[in-house]
N, C-alpha and C positions, 0 to 999 in steps of 0.2 A: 495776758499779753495780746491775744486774739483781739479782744474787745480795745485796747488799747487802737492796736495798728486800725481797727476798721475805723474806731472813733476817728482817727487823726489820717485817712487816706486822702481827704479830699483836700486840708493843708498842703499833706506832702505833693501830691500832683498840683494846685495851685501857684507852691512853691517853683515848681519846676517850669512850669507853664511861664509863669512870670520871667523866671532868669531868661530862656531863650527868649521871649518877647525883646529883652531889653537887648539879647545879643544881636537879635535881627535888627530894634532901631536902628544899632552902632553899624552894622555890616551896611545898613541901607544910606546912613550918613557918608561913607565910606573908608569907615573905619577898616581895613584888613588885617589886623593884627591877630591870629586865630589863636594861637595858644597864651596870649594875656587874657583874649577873651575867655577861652576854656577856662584858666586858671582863675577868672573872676565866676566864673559857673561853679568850678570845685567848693570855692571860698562860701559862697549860698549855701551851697549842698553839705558844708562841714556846720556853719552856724547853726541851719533848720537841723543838725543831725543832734549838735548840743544840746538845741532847745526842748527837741525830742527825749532825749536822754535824762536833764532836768524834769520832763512835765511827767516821764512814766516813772521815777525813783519819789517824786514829789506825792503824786497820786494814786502812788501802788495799792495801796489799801485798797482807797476807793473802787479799780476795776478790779480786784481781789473782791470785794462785798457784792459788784453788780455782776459777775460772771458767774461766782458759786452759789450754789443752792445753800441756805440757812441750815441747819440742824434744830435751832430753835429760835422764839422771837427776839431771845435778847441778843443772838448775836446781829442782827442788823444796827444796836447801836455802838460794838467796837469802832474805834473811829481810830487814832493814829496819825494822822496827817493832821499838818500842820500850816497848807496852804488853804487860801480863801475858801475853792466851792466844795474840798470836802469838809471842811470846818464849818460851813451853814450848811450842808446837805445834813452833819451830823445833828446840829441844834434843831434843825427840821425834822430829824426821824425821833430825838427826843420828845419833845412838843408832842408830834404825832400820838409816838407810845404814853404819853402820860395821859393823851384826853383818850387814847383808845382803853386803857386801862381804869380810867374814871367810868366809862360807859359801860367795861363788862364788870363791874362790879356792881354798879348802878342795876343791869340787866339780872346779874348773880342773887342781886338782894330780891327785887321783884318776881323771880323763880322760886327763892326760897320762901317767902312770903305766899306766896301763890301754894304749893304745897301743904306749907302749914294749913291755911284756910282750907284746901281740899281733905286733908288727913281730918279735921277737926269735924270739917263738913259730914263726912263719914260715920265717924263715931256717933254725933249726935241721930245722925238717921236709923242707924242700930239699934236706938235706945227707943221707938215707938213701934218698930219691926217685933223686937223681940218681945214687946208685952203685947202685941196683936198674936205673936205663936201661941206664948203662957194662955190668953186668952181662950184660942180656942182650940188646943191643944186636944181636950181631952173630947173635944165634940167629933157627931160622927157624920152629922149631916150633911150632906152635898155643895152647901154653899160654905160651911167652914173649910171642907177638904179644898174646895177652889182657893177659899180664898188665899188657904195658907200655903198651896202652888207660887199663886201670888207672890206672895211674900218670901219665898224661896227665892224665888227669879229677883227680887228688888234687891236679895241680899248677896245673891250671884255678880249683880251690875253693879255694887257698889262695893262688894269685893274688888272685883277687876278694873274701877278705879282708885280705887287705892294704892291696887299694885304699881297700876300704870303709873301713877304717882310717884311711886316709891322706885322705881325702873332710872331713872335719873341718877336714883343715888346710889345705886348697887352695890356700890363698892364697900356702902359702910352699913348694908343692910343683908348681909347672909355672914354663915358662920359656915365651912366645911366639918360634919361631924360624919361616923358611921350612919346610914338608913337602912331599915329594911324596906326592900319594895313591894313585900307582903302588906306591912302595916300602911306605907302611903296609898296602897293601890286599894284596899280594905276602908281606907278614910274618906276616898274617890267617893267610890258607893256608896257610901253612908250620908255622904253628905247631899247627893244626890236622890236619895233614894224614893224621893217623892217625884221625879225626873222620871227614874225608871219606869217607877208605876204608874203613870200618866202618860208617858207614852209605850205602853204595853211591851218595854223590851228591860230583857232581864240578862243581870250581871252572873259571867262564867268567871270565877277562880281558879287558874293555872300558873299562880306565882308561887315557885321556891319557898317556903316559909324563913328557910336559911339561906337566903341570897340577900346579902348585906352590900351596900354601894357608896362610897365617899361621896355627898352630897348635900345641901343642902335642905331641910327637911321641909320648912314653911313653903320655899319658892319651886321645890323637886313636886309640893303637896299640887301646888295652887298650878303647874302646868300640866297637871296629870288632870288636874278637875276639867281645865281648860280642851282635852282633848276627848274625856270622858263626856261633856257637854254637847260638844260636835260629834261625837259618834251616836248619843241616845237619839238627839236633835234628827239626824238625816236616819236614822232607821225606825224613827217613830210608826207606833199601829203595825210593825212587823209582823210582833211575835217574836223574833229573833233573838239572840243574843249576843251579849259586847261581851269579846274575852279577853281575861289578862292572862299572858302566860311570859314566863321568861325562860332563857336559855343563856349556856356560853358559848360564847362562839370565837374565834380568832383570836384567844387574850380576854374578852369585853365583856361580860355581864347585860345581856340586852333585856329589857321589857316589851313587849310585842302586845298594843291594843289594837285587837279586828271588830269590826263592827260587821254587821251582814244588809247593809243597809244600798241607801241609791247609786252611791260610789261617785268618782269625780269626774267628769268629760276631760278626755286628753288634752285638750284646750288649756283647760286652765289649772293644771297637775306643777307646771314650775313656777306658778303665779299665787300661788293658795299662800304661801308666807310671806309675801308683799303685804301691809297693811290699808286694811278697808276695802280688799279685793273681795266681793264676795263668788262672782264667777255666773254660772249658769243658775247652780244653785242657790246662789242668794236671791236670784227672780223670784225663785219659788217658794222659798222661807223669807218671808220679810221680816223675817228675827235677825237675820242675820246680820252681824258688823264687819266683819271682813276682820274680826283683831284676835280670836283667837288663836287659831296658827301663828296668826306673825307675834304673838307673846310669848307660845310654846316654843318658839324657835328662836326669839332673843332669849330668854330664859335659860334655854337647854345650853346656846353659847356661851354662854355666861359663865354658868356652873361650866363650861370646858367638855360637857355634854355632846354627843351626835344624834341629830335628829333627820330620820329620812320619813317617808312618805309613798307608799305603794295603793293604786286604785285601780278598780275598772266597774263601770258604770254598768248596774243592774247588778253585781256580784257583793262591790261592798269596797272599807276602807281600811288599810291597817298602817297603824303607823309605829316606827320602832326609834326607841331610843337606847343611846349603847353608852355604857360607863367605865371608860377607861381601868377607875381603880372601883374594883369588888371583893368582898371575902364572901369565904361559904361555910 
């Protein structure tokens, strides 16, 4: 109704502007008859009231669809009116919605495509990684130990695009079962454990063995590596060690990894899960991509997870995630 009267105010004063203009012609002709003239003022003012009355029952819809907010796309094409400009504004939001619906679909297939080739991408690079490890596997000398550093790291990066890949589709790519966060926190390590030992810091076990959490197990796995990564990375050549420990606390099942490493500048502590933010520290690791936090933290939201983030710089990093549903 709002939107109505403001649409139609400059009519209605128009209207009224006009009728006394014409009263004053006739008063300056010297017309003096004042209440035939008032009553021809009324007679204006009852017409433009009708015409009013017809354009906002005729048009209701319309400032009904331009006043409220949507709840979703299709209701912008309800249409109901059956005069002219909301009958072409409807054929117009039609049209609209079908070339816009042609292009996200167009856009939908090219994403999906795009994936596919990245997921496929993947796999095939797997498959010359894992026969350069078989290769030198069993050797002991300094340039195989590199190389199959190496090769850890190429299989880390190509992990993590995959996920990121797979991040899109989330919805159809986890399954909620029982974990233990013994067994993912124990899989962390392991799979890093050429990480460890290259950069001189070593893994402390203080996880519950019978602390079991509703979770995800593949993408609960792949953000625990993500965080294990960034904690060996910044306490590298320490000495130190990354602990896993868990507790209950308020209700929650948390997992608590501390690192004893360079720790984060206050600066950039609510920025670190922003993606590609590297900060202070990414100056000085130019490994750095600025994507693991902001994975571990769409990840953790995902799964329905809490992820925080406690630092101070020269002492070290700990980061906790908390699990609404746990058994023990």
């Amino acid at each position: 109704m709002k939107l109505f009267l403001r649409d139609h105010l400059p009519l209605v004063v128009l209207e009224i502007v006009q009728l006394f203009v014409v009263l004053l012609v006739y008063w300056l002709d010297g017309y003096r008859d004042l209440w035939t003239g008032l009553y021809s003022v009324f007679l204006g003012i009852v017409f433009v009231g009708g015409y009013l009355v017809y354009r906002f029952y005729t048009h209701r819809s319309l400032y009904l669809r331009l006043s409220e907010p949507l709840e979703s796309l299709d209701d912008s094409l309800r249409g109901g009116d059956s005069a002219p400009l909301p009958a072409a504004l409807d054929r117009l939001l039609e049209t609209q919605y079908a070339h816009y619906q042609t292009k996200l679909k167009a856009a939908e297939k090219s994403r999906n495509d795009h994936l596919t080739f990245m997921n496929q991408w993947v796999h095939q690079m797997k498959t010359p990684l894992s026969v350069i490890r078989l290769t030198l596997e069993d050797q002991d000398d300094a340039k195989s130990v590199s190389v199959l550093e190496e090769t850890d790291r190429m299989e880390k990066g190509l992990e993590t695009v995959l996920y990121a890949a797979r991040l899109e589709t989330f919805d159809r790519d986890f399954q909620v079962e029982p974990v233990s966060l013994r067994t993912v926190a124990e899989n962390a390590v392991h799979e890093n454990k050429r990480l460890f030992i290259g950069s001189k810091v070593y893994p402390e076990m203080k996880v519950d063995p019978g602390l079991t959490v509703e979770s995800d197990a593949k993408w609960l796995g792949f953000l625990i590596g993500q965080l294990v990564t960034n904690a060996v990375k910044y306490s590298a050549d320490s000495g130190q060690k990354v602990t896993f420990s868990t507790r209950v606390e308020d209700g929650e099942a948390v997992l608590e990894i501390r690192d004893r490493g360079i720790g984060i500048p206050p600066a950039d502590r609510k920025r670190v899960f922003q993606p590609f933010y590297t900060g202070d520290n990414g100056r000085k690791y130019r490994e750095s991509t600025g994507m693991g936090l902001y994975f571990a933290k769409e990840i953790a939201e995902r799964l329905g997870h809490r992820i925080e983030l406690e630092s101070e710089v020269g002492v070290g990093t700990v980061v906790r995630i908390s699990f609404s549903s746990y058994l023990t």
